[in-house]
C-alpha positions in Angstrom: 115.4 84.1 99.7 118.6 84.5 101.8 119.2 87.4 104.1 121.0 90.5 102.9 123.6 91.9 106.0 124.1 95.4 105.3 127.6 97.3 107.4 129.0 100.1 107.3 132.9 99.9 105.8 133.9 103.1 106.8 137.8 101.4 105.7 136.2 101.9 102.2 134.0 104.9 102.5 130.7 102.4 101.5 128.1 100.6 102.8 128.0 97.2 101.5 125.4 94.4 101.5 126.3 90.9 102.1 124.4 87.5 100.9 125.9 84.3 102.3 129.3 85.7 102.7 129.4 87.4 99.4 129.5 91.0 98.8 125.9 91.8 96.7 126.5 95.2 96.1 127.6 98.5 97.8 127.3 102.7 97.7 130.4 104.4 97.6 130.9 107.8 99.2 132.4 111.0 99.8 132.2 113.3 103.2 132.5 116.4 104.1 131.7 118.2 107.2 128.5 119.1 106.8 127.7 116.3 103.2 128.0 112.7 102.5 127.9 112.8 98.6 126.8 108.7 97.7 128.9 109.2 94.2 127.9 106.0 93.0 125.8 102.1 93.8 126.4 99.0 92.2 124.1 95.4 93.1 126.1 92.2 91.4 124.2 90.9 88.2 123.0 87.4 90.1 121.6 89.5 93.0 119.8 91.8 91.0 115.8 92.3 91.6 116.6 90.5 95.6 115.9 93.7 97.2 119.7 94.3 97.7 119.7 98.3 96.1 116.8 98.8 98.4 118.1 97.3 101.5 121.2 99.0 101.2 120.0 102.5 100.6 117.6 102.4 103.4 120.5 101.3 105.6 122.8 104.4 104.3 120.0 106.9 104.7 119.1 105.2 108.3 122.7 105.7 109.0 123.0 109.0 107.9 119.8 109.6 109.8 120.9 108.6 113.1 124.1 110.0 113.5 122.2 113.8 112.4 125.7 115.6 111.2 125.2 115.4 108.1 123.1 116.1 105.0 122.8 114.0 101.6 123.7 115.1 98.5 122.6 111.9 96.4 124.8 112.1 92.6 124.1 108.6 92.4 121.1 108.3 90.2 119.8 105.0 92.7 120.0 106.8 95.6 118.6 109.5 94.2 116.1 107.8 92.7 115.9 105.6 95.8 114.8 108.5 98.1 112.3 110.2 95.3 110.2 106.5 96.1 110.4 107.0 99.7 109.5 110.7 100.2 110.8 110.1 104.1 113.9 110.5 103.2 113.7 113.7 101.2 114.6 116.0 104.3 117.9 114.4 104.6 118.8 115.9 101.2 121.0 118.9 100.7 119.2 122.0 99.9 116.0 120.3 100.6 113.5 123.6 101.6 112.0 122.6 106.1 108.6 120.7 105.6 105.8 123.5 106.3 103.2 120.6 106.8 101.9 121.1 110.3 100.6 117.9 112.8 
């Protein structure tokens, strides 16, 4: 399987993953100053089922993550969906209540 490159095309407001040179997919965005709103994802047909919708969500939210200004508000079903699969990412979401699970 080739490798997926996932960047950051700020240009574009979306993250876009990359297979041999070719664009695989990509989650388009919106900001504001405290949201980025992912508004929709999209993996090319012939890339489908490579891992390219997870790679490039878990890049976004990793993104999102380490930069800490702002919160997700996920209208794209994937990413919404995407995050309700990996409960890690649920306290990046807007709205979302502060864990009250203690160490």
């Amino acid at each position: 399987m080739a490798e997926i490159e996932t960047v950051h095309n700020t240009d574009r407001s979306r993250y876009e993953a990359w297979i041999d040179g070719v664009r695989a997919g990509f989650a388009e965005y919106q900001l504001t100053d405290e949201l980025i709103v992912f508004t929709h994802t999209e993996v090319d047909k012939k890339f489908e089922g490579q891992g390219v919708g997870s790679k490039l969500a878990r890049f976004a939210l990793d993104d999102v993550r380490s930069d800490g200004t702002r919160k997700v508000l996920p209208l794209c079903p994937f990413i919404k969906g995407w995050i309700g699969h990996h409960r890690e990412y649920v306290d990046m979401i807007y709205g979302a209540p502060a864990t009250t699970a203690t160490d």
